[in-house]
Every structure is written in C-alpha cells, then in structure tokens.
N, C-alpha and C positions, 0 to 999 in steps of 0.2 A: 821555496822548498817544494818539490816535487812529493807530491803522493803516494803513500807505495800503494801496490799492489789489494793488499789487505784494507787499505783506506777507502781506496777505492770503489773498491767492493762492498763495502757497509755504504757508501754513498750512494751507492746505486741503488741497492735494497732498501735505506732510507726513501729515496727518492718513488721507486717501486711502489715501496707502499702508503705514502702520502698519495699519491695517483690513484693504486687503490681502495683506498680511504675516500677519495672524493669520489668516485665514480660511484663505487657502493651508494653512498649515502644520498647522491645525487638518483641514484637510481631507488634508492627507496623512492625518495619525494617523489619522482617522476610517477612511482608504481602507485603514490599513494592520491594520484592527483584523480577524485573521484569525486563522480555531480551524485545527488540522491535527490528524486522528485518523488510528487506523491499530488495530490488532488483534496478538493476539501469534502471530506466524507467521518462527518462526526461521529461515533465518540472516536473514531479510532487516528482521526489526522484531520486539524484543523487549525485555523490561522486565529491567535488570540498574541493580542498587544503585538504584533509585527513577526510573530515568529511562532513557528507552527509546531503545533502541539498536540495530546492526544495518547491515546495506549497503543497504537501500533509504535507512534514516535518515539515513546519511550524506549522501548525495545530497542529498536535502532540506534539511538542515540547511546544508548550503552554497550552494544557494538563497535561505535565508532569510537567512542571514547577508552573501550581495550585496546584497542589499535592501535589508540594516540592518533585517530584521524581527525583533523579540524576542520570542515568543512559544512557552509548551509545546505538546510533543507528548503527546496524549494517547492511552492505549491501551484499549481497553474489547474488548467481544467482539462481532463482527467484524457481526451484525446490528444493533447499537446505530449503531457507526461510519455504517453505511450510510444507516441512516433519518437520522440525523444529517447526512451532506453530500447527502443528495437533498431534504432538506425546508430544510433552513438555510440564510441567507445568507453567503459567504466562509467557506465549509468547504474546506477543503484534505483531503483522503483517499488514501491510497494503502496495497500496491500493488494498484491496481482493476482485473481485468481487464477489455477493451475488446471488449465483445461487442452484435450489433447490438440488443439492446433497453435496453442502456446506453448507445447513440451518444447519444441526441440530449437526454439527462438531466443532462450534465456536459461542462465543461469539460476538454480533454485537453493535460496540457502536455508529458507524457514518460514513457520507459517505467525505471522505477526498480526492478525485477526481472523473471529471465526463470527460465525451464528448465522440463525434460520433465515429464511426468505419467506415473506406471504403477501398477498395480494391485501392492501389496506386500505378502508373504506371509512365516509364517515359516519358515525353514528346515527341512525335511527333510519338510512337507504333501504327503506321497505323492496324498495323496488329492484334491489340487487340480491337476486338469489345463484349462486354458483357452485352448483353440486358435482360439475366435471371442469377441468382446465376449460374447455373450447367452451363454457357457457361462458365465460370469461370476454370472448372475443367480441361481445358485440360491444365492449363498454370501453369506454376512452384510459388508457392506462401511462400515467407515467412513470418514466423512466429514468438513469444516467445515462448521459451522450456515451455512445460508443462502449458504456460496460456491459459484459458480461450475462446482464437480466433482458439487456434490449436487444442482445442475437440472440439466447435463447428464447424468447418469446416469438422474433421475429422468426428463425425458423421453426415454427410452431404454427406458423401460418398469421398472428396475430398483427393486423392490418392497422389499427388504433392505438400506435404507439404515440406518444407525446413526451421528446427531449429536454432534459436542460441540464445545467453545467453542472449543481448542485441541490444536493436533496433538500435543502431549505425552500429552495427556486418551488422546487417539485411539490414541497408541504404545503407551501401558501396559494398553490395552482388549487390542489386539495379543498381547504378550509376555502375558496372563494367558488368552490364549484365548476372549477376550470375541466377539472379532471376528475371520472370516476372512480380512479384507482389509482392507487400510488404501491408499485413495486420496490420494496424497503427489504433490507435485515432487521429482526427486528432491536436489534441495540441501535442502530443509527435513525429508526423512524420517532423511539422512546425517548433518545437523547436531543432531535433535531424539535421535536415536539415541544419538551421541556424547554430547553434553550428559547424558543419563541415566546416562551410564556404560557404554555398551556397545558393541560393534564393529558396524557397522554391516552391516560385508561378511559377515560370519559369523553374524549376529541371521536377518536378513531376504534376501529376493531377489525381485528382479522377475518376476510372472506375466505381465504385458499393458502394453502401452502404451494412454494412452486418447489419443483423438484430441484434445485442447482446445488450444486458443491461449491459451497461457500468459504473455506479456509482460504485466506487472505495471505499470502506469501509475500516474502523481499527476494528480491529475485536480482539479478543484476544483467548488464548486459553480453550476449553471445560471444562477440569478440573482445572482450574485457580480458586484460592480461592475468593469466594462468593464476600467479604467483597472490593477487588481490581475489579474487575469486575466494582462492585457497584459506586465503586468511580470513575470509567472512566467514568460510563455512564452521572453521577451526573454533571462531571466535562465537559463534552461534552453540555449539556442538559444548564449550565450556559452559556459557551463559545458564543453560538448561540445566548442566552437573552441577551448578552454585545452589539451584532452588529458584535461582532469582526472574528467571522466567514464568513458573509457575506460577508467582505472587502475582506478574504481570496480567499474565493471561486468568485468571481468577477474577480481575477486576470487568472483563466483559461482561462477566455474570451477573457481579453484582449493581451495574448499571442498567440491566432491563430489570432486576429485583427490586429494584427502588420504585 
C-alpha cells in the first residue's frame, strides 16, 4: 500500500524532529562539555581524600550541579591552571583575581573568595621593622608562582621574591627561617597555619598590609561558547537571590574568627 500524501508528511515531520531532538540534546552535551581547574590555596580550594574541596568549591560546585553539569574539579599548580583557561576552550578557573590586564582575557561570572593581604612574619623578628612598603624590600618574601601578589610586588621594584607552588610550601619556608616574609590573605595564612598544626595567632603576625584587590572570581574561558557562559552567569545571578551564597561567603569570616 502506497502512502498518501498526509502520511507522508507526518513521517517526515516525525522524522524532522527526532533529528532535531538528537542534535538538540547532542548539542547541549557538546555545550556542556566543560574542564574547571583551580590550584591548592586553602581554605578556599584544596585537595582532601582525592577530591578538592574548600568554600570557593563549594560555590562552584553548586553552580554546576543547577546546571546538571557532571564534571571534575581539577587541581594542578596555579601557573598550569592559568595557561590552561587562558588558552583552552570552556575552562572554568577560579579564584582569579580581576585585575585590569585580566579584564578582557576571561569571562567573569562571580567573586567565589575575598579577604585582606599583609606582609607575615614570625613572631618575636625584632629585627623587622616596616613602617612603608619599600622598607619591605630588603627582606626575603614569599610568594605564589605566578599569582597576582608576585607581579604586584615585583612591579614594585621588589628584587627578593621567593616562589613556590603552594602556600603550605611557603609556611614551612617560614617556620624554618627560609624566608622573611610570607605574602598571604589572611584566611589562607590562619587556615594553612592551623592545618599544619599550629596556632596561628602565636606562630606568626602581621608587618604590612599590601594594597591588592583581592576578590577571587570564577571566571571562565574568552572563547568559551556564548550559550555556557550564559548559563554560568544566569546560574550565579540565581544562587545569590536564594540567600545561599551569602551563607557561603559568611563562612570566610568566620575561619580567620576562629
């Protein structure tokens, strides 16, 4: 029996849209195929029992989970991440601070860490008085590879920089008299302190405040498809109208309060 006409035509448009049915959904998945890196910089992102954790992560991770995004967080050392979501497509990175020769390199969907910067010493350095940045520069300071505290300083003139991958690296440089100074926030110097086993208030103490803009953003990558972009910002932009952001970002405070 031959087809008519009318049958036809409902088979076509059947078929129509089972094709676009697959391409759709295919095309979500494709849109949703996204890395998210990040560095180990405690409290706000850190690797515990195999999988990285932390109050920025959290954030994120509740992002991805409105989305219905399934995908790891990966942690490497903090210049890899970079090169990583400045050259890749649908890189997700945080927390990046937002400085103007970062503006126009990355997408900005929100700030997923904050707090102060200061120049930290160990207790009882009679010998280290620092009443202006530049008295600063004649003493050994470290730093994170490639963040944000080591070009500011470094354009600053400051010659006695000392790298490493992680602010733990940098604490124990510290406590063994490696280094004069350790350039910290102070939630990550209070938390990285503790975690080692030590009292924080009685270890160390603040020399200097440095002047940096420290809000910590998730940022994603430039050529990152429109459509994923979109959806982070959207899904950010909700997160904040629940409350449930606020609770988040509430708990930075109360980890230097302890």
């Amino acid at each position: 029996m031959v087809p008519s006409t009318y049958s036809r035509s409902m088979l076509f448009k059947a078929g129509m849209l089972s094709v676009l049915f697959f391409l759709t959904a295919h095309g979500q998945a494709f849109c949703r195929q996204v890395n998210v890196v990040t560095t180990e910089y405690p409290p706000f992102n850190y690797t515990e029992k195999g999988a990285v954790s932390g109050i920025s992560t959290k954030i994120v991770r509740a992002l991805l989970d409105s989305l219905e995004i399934d995908t790891e967080i990966s942690s490497y050392p903090w210049a890899r991440s970079y090169k990583k979501a400045l050259e890749e497509k649908n890189v997700l990175i945080y927390p990046l601070v937002r400085t103007p020769e970062r503006e126009g390199a990355f997408e900005w969907i929100g700030v997923v860490a904050t707090g102060k910067t200061y120049l930290y010493s160990l207790q009882g350095r009679d010998d280290i008085d620092i009443q202006t940045l530049d008295d600063a520069k004649k003493f050994s300071i470290g730093v994170l590879r490639n963040a944000v505290r080591f070009r500011h300083l470094k354009n600053k003139g400051f010659t006695r920089l000392v790298e490493d991958t992680t602010p733990r690296a940098i604490a124990q440089k510290l406590i063994l008299g490696w280094i004069d100074l350790w350039a910290a926030d102070e939630n990550t110097a209070h938390y990285t302190l503790s975690m080692m086993g030590h009292d924080p208030h009685s270890l160390v103490e603040r020399r200097f405040p440095l002047d940096i803009e420290l809000d910590g953003y998730l940022a994603i990558s430039k050529n990152s498809e429109r459509e994923l972009v979109e959806s982070f910002k959207s899904a950010f932009l909700r997160l904040q109208a629940s409350g449930e952001y606020e609770k988040m970002i509430k708990n930075l405070i109360r980890v230097v309060q302890k």
